[in-house]
C-alpha positions as CSV (number, residue, x, y, z in Angstrom):
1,X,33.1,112.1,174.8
2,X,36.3,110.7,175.7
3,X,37.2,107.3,176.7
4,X,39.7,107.2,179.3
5,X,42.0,104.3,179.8
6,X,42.4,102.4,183.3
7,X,46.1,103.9,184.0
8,X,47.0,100.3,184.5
9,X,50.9,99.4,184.4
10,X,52.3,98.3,181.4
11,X,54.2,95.0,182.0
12,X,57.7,95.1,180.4
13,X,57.8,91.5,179.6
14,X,54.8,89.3,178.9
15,X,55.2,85.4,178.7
16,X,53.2,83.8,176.0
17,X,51.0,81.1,177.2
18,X,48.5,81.0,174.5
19,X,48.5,82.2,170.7
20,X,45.7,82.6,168.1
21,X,47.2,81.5,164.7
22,X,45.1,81.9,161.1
23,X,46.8,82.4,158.3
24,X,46.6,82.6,154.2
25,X,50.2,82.6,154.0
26,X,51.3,79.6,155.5
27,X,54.9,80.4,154.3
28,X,57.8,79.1,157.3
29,X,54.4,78.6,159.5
30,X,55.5,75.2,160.9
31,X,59.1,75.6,162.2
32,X,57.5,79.0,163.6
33,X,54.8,76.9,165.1
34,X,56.6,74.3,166.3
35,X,59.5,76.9,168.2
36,X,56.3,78.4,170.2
37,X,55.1,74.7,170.9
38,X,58.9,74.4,172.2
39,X,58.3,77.2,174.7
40,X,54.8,75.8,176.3
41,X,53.0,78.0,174.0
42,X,49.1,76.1,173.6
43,X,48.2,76.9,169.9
44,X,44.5,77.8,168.8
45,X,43.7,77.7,165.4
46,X,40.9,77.5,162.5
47,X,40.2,75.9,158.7
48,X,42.9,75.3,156.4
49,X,45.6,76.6,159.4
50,X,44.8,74.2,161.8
51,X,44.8,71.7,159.3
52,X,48.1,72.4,158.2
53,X,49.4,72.3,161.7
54,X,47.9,68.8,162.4
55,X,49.3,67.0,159.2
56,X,52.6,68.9,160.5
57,X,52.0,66.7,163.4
58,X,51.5,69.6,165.8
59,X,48.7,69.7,168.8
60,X,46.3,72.8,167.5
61,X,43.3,73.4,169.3
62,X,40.4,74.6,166.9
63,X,38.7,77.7,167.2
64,X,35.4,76.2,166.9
65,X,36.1,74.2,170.5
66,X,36.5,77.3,171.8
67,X,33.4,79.6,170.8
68,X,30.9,76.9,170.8
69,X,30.0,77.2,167.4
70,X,31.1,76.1,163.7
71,X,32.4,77.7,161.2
72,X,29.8,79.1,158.8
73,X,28.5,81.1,155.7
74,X,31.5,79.0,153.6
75,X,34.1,80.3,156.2
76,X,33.2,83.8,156.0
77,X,32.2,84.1,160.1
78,X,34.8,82.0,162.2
79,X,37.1,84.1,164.7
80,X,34.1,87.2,165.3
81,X,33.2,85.6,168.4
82,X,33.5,87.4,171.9
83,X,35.5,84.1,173.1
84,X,38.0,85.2,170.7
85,X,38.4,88.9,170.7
86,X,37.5,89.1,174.3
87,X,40.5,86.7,174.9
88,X,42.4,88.9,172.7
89,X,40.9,92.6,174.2
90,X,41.4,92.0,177.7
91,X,43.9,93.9,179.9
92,X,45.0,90.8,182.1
93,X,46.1,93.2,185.1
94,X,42.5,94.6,185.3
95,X,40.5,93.1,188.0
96,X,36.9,93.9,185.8
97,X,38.4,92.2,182.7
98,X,39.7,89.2,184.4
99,X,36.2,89.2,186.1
100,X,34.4,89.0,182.7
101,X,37.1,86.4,181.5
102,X,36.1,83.6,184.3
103,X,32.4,84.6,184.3
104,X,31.8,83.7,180.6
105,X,35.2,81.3,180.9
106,X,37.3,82.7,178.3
107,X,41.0,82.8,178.1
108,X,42.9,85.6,177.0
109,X,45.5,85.4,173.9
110,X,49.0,86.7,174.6
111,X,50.0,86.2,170.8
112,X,48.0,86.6,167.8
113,X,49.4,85.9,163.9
114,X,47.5,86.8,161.3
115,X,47.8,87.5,157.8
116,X,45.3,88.3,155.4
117,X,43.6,87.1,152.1
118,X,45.6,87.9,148.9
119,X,43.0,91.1,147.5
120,X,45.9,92.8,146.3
121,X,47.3,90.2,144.3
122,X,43.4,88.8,143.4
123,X,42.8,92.0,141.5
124,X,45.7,92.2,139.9
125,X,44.7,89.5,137.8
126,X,43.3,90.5,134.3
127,X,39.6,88.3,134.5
128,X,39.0,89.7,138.3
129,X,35.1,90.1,138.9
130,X,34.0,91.9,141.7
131,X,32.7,88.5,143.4
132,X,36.1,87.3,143.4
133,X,37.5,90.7,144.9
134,X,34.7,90.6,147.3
135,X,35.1,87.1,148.2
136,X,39.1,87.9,149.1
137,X,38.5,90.7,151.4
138,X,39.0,89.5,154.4
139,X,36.9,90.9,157.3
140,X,37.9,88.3,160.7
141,X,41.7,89.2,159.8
142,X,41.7,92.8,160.4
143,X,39.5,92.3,163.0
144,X,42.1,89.9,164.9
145,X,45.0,92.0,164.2
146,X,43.8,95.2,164.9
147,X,42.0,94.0,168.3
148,X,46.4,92.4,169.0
149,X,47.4,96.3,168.3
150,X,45.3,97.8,170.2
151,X,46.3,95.7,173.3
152,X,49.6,95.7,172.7
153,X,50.2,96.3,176.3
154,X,49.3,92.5,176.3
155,X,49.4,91.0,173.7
156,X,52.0,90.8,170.3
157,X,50.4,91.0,166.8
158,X,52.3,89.2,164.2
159,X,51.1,89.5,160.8
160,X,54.7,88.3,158.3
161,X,56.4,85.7,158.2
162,X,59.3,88.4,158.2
163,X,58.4,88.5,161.5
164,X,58.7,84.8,162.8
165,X,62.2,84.9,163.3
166,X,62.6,87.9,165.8
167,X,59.7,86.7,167.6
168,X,61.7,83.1,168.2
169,X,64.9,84.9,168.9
170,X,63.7,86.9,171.5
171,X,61.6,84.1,173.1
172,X,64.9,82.2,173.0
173,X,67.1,85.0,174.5
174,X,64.5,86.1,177.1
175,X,63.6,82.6,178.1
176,X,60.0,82.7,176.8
177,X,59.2,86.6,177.5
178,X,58.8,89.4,174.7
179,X,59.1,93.0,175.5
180,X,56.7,95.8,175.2
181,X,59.2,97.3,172.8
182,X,58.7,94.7,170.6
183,X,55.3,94.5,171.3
184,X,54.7,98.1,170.1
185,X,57.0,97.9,167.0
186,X,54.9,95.0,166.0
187,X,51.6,96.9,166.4
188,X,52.4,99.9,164.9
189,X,53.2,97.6,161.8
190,X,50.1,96.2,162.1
191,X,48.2,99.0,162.1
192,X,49.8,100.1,159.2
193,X,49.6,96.5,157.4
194,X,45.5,97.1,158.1
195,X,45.4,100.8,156.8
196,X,47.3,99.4,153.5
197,X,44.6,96.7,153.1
198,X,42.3,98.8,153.5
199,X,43.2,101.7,151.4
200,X,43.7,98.7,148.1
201,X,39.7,97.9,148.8
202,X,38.8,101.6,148.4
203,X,41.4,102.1,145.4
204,X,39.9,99.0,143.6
205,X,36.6,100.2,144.1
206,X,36.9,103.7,143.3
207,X,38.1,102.4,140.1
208,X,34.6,102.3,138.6
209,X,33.3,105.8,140.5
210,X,32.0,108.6,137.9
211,X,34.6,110.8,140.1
212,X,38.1,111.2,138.4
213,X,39.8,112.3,141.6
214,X,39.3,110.6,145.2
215,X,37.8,112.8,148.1
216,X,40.5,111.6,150.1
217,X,43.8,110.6,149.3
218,X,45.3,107.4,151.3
219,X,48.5,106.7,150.8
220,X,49.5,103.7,153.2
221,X,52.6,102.6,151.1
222,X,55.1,100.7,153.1
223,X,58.2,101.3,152.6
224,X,60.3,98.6,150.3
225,X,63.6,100.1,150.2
226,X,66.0,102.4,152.2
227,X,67.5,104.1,149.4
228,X,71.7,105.0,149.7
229,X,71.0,108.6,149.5
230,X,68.2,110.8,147.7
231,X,69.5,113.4,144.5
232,X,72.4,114.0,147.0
233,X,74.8,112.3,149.3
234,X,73.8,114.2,151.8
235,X,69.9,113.7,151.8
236,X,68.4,110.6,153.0
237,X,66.0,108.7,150.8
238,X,63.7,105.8,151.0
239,X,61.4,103.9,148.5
240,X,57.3,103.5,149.6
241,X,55.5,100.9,147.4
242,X,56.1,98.2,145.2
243,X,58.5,98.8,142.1
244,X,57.9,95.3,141.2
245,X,54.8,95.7,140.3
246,X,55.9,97.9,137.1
247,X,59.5,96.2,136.6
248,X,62.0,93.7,137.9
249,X,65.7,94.2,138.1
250,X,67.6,92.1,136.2
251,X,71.4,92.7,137.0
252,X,73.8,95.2,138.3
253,X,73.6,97.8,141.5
254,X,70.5,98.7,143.6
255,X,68.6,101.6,142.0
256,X,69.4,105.1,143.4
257,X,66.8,107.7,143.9
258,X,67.8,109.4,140.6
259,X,67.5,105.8,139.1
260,X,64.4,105.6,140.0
261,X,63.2,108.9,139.1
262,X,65.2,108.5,135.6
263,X,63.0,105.0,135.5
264,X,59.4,106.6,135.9
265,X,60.0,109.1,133.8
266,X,61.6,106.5,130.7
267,X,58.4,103.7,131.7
268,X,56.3,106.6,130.9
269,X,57.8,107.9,127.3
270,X,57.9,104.2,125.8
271,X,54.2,103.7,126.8
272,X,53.5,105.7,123.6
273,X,54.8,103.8,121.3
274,X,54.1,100.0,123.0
275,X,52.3,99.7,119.7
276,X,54.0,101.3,117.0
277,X,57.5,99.8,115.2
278,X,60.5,99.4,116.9
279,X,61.0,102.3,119.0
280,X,64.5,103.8,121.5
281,X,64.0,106.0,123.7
282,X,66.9,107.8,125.6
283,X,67.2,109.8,127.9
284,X,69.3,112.1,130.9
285,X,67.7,113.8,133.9
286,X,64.3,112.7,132.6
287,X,64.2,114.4,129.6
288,X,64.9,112.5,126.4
289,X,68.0,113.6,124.4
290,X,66.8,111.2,121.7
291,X,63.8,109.2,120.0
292,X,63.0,107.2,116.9
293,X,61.1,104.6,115.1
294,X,62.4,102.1,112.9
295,X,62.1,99.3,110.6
296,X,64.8,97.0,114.2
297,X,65.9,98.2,116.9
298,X,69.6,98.8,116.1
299,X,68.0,101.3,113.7
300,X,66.0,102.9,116.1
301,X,68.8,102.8,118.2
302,X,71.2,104.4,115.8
303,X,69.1,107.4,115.2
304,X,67.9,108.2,118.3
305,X,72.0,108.0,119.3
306,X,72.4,110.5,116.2
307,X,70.1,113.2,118.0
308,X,72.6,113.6,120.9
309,X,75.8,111.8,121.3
310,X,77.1,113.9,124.2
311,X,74.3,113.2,126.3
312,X,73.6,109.5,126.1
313,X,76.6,109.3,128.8
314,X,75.6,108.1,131.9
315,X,72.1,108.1,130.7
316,X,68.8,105.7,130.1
317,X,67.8,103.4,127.1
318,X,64.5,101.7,126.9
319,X,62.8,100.4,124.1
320,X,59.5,99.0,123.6
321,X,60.1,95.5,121.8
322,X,62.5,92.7,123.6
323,X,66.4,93.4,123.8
324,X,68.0,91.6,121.2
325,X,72.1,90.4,120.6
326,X,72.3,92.9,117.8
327,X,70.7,95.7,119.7
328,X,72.8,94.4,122.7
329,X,76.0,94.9,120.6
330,X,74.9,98.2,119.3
331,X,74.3,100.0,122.3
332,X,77.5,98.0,125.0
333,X,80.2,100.4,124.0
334,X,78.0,103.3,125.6
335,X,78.4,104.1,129.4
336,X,74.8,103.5,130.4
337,X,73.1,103.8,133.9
338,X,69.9,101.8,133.2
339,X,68.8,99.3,130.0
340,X,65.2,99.2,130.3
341,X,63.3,96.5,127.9
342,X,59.7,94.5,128.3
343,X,62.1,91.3,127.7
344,X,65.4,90.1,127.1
345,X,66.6,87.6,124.8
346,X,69.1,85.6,127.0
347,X,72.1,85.8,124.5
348,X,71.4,89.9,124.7
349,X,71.3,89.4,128.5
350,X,74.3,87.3,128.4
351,X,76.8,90.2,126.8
352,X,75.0,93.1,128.4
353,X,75.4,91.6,132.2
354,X,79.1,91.7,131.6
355,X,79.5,95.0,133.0
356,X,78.7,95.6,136.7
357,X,78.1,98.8,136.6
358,X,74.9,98.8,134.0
359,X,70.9,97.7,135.5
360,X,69.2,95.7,133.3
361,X,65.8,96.4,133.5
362,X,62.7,94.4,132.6
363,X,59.1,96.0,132.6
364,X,55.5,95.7,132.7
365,X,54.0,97.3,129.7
366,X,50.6,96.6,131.2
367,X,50.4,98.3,134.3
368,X,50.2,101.8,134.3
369,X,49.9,104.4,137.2
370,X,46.3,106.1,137.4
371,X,47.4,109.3,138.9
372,X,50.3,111.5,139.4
373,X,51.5,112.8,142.5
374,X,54.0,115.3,143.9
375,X,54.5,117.3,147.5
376,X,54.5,120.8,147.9
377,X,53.6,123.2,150.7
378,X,52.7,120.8,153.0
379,X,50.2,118.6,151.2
380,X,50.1,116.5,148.0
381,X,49.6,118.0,144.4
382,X,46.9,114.9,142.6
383,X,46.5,114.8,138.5
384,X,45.3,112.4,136.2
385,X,47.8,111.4,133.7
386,X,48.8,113.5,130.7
387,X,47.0,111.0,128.0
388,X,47.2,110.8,123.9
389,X,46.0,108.8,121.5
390,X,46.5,108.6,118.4
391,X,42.8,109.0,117.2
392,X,43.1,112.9,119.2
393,X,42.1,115.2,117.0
394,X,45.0,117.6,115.0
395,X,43.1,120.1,113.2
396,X,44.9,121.4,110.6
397,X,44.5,125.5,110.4
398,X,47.0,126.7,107.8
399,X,46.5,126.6,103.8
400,X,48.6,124.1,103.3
401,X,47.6,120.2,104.6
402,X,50.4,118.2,105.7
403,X,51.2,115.2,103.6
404,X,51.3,111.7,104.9
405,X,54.7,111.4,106.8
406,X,54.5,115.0,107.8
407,X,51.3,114.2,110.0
408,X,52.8,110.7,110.9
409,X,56.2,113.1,111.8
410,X,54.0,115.5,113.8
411,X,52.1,113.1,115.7
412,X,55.9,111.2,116.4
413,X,57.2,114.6,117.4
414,X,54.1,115.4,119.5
415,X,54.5,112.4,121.6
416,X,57.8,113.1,122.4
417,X,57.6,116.6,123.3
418,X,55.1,115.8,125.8
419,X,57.6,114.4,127.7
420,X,60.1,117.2,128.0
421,X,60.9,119.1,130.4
422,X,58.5,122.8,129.0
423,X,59.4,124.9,128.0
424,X,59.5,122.0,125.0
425,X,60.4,122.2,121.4
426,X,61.1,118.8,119.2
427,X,62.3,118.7,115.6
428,X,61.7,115.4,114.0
429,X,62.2,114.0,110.4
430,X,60.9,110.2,109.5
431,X,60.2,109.5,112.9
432,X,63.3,110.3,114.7
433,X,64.3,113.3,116.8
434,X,66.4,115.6,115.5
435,X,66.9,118.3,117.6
436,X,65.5,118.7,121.4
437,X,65.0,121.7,123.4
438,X,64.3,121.4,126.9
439,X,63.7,123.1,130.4
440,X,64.1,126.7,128.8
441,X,62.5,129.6,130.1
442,X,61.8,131.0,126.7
443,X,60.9,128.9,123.5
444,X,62.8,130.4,121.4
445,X,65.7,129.4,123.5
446,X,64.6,126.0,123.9
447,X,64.4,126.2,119.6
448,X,67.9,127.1,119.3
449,X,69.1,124.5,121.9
450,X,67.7,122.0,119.7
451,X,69.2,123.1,116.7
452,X,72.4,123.3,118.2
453,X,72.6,119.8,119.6
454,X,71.2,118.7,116.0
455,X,73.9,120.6,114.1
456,X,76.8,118.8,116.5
457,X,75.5,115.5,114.6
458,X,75.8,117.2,111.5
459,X,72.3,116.1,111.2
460,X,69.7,117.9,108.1
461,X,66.9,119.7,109.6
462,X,65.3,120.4,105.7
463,X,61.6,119.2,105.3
464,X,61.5,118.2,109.6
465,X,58.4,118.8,111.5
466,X,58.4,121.0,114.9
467,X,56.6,120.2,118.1
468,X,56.0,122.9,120.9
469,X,54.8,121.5,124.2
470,X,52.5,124.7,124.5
471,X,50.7,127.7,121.9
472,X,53.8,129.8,119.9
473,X,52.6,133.4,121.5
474,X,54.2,134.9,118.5
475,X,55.1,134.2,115.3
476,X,58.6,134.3,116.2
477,X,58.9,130.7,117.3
478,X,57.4,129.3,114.7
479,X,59.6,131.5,111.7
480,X,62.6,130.6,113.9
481,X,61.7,126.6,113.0
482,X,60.5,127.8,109.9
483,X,64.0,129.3,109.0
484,X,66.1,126.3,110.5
485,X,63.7,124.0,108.0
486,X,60.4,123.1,109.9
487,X,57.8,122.3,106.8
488,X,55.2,121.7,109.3
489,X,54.4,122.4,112.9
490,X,52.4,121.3,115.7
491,X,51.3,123.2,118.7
492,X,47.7,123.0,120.9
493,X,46.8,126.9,119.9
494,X,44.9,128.8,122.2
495,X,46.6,131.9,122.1
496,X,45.1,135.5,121.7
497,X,47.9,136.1,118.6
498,X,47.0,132.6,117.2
499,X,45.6,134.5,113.9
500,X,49.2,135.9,113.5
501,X,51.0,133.0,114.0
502,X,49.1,131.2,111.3
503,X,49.3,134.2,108.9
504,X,52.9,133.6,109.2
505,X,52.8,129.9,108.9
506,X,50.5,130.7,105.9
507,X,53.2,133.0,104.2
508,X,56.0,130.6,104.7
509,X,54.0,127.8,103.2
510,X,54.1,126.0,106.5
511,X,51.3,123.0,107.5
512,X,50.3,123.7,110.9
513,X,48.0,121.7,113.1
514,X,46.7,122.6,116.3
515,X,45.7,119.9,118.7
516,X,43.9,121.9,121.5
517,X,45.6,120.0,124.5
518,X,49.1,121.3,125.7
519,X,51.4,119.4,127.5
520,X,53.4,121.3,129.9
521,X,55.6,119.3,132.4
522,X,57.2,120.9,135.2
């Protein structure tokens, strides 16, 4: 069945006579209120809104005096009365709506303003029960605002305060009118401010289903940014979400698309070590060029420099304990794009804001995305996040058992190389990268890469551990470590050769552990 509309006109201009306001947000609510008052505009309102109009010293009417009946249930049913949505539904050029107005003497609405209760920002908070989260979910608001959209023809939904100023603007310019362009614009964002509302209630509870994966994925993300350009100069780019929710810029230029993409890709390396010593992370096209742990951060930073120092140009730091003066000094001779810290001491803020060109960067170590996502063919690829802990098992399948700091070397090296681009080899030696191969198509090229870059720092490779992203599928890669000084290797196994390759470890005296998870990343 189809329902078929009246083929009224649409009027071009519409003069407000009568607006609906009820809103959480009472941010710049009364000069906006009192610039409709100043164009004849009679204002309706309920609760804690109306109040706030009336101490203002504003004429409200309350929505109560118009349906007939109080508010109730603690404030849960107020506006879902046919006085209100039928003065906000109706088509005021149709002759049978009109009719049903004056028989059941209701008035129509020719602005509505509405925003909602705070449920994304409720359950952000840490002690959120699902009583609170239920109690913020506002029902009456998207009812209101989506009943404005829908008669746009009619009627203008406003649901910012963003939006205040435009809507004064034009009333001033157009001598109380607004535009059915306007009227549209505003209801398509409406629409889309419901759909994003709605798809955080299903998110939130979705959290606690047995089902990893959503049946369906809803991604109503507004868009926050328009980016200067995408890789390119000549793509276009734009950012959809909020960024803040995982960091806050601090100083320096807005972030680029390859910023941002450079920024994901750092947030998520330094998540695995939010727990362990001080740890610098840094990196160039997402891939890191250099990690380590240390006894300070200037350590850290030192050693992860010593991995690469061609490549740190131009590139990413983060670390994963506040940004201190010393560390500051370390690291301000370097050309850096983006500093990334959880905090920054203010005399280390002080010398590294110095230079305009550098974005300071200050994160949320708490908040971490539950899925990934990328486009291709049409659609959207969905996975869970590549997870390790540090209580996975690594069984060891070789002779030989590695010692202490070879397993705490292995396990460094392990969370590294899951982060680069595969095919992925990492040499590591006392908890700092010494060599890393990334993005090759074979591993034993990605081996010698490694080597190379550690042999420009004139760095030791003897007694270092090797990490490969995926199973060796021939002995090959690992007696290629084995002969550059790898005492003990890491790798998930899996492969159909996997007796060879630890017959070889075996002869070569090498531990080897396997850890039955790979980590490919493409």
């Amino acid at each position: 069945m189809t329902i078929k509309p009246l083929n009224l006109p649409v009027p071009d201009q519409v003069r407000p006579r009568r607006a609906l306001l009820s809103v959480f947000n009472k941010e710049g609510l009364i000069p906006f209120a009192e610039g409709l008052r100043n164009h004849g505009i009679q204002l309706v309102s309920s609760g804690g809104t109306a109040a706030h109009l009336r101490d203002a010293g504003l004429e409200v009417t309350d929505v109560a005096d118009v349906t007939g009946a109080p508010e109730m249930l603690g404030g849960r049913v107020k506006t879902l009365h046919p006085a209100i949505h039928g003065g906000i539904l109706a088509r005021q050029n149709a002759d049978e709506d009109l009719s049903d107005l004056a028989t059941h003497g209701i008035q129509p609405f020719d602005l509505v303003v509405v925003n909602l209760y705070p449920f994304t920002e409720t359950i952000q908070h840490p002690d959120v029960t699902d009583a609170l989260a239920a109690e913020n979910i506002d029902i009456g608001g998207p009812a209101m605002i989506r009943a404005a959209a829908k008669n746009f023809a009619y009627v203008t939904a406003v649901t910012s305060s963003d939006q205040y100023p435009a809507i004064l603007d034009t009333l001033q310019k157009t001598k109380g009118r607004l535009p059915c362009s306007l009227r549209r614009q505003f209801a398509q964002s409406a629409f889309a401010e419901t759909a994003a509302y709605d798809h955080a209630i299903t998110a939130y509870f979705a959290q606690e289903s047995e089902k990893t994966l959503p049946d369906q994925l809803n991604l109503e993300l507004p868009r926050s940014r328009v980016l200067r350009y995408g890789e390119n100069p000549h793509q276009e780019a734009a950012f959809y979400g909020d960024p803040e929710t995982f960091s806050t810029q601090l100083h320096g230029k807005n972030l680029s698309y390859n910023n941002l993409v450079d920024l994901d890709a750092a947030l998520a390396l330094i998540q695995e070590f939010m727990e362990e010593d001080s740890t610098v992370a840094i990196l160039k096209h997402t891939n890191p060029c250099g990690v380590a742990s240390a006894t300070s951060l200037v350590q850290a930073w030192q050693q992860a420099f010593a991995t690469d120092r061609q490549s740190p140009f131009g590139g990413i730091v983060v670390m994963n304990q506040a940004c201190t003066p010393a560390l500051a000094e370390a690291i301000d001779p370097v050309f850096l794009e983006l500093i990334i810290a959880p905090s920054f001491e203010p005399d280390a803020l002080v010398r590294l804001e110095k230079k305009k060109n550098r974005r300071l960067i200050q994160f949320n170590p708490a908040v971490i995305s539950t899925y990934q996502l990328r486009n291709a063919l049409g659609g959207i690829l969905c996975q869970t996040n590549d997870t390790f802990a540090a209580e996975d098992p690594m069984t060891t399948v070789t002779d030989r058992i590695p010692t202490k700091s070879e397993f705490q070397d292995l396990t460094f090296a392990w969370r590294v190389a899951k982060h680069v681009k595969s095919n992925a080899i990492v040499y590591a030696k006392n908890r700092q990268t010494l060599g890393i191969g990334a993005g090759q198509m074979s591993r034993i090229d990605a081996s010698e890469i490694a080597v190379s870059k550690g042999a420009k720092s004139d760095l030791n490779f003897d007694g270092c551990v090797v990490a490969s992203d995926a199973f060796f599928p021939f002995p090959d890669g690992l007696l290629a470590a084995a002969d550059s000084g790898a005492v003990a290797a890491v790798q998930p196994g899996g492969s159909i050769r996997d007796p060879e390759v630890i017959a070889a470890a075996n002869e070569r005296r090498i531990a080897m552990v396997f850890t039955g998870k790979r980590h490919f990343r493409h």
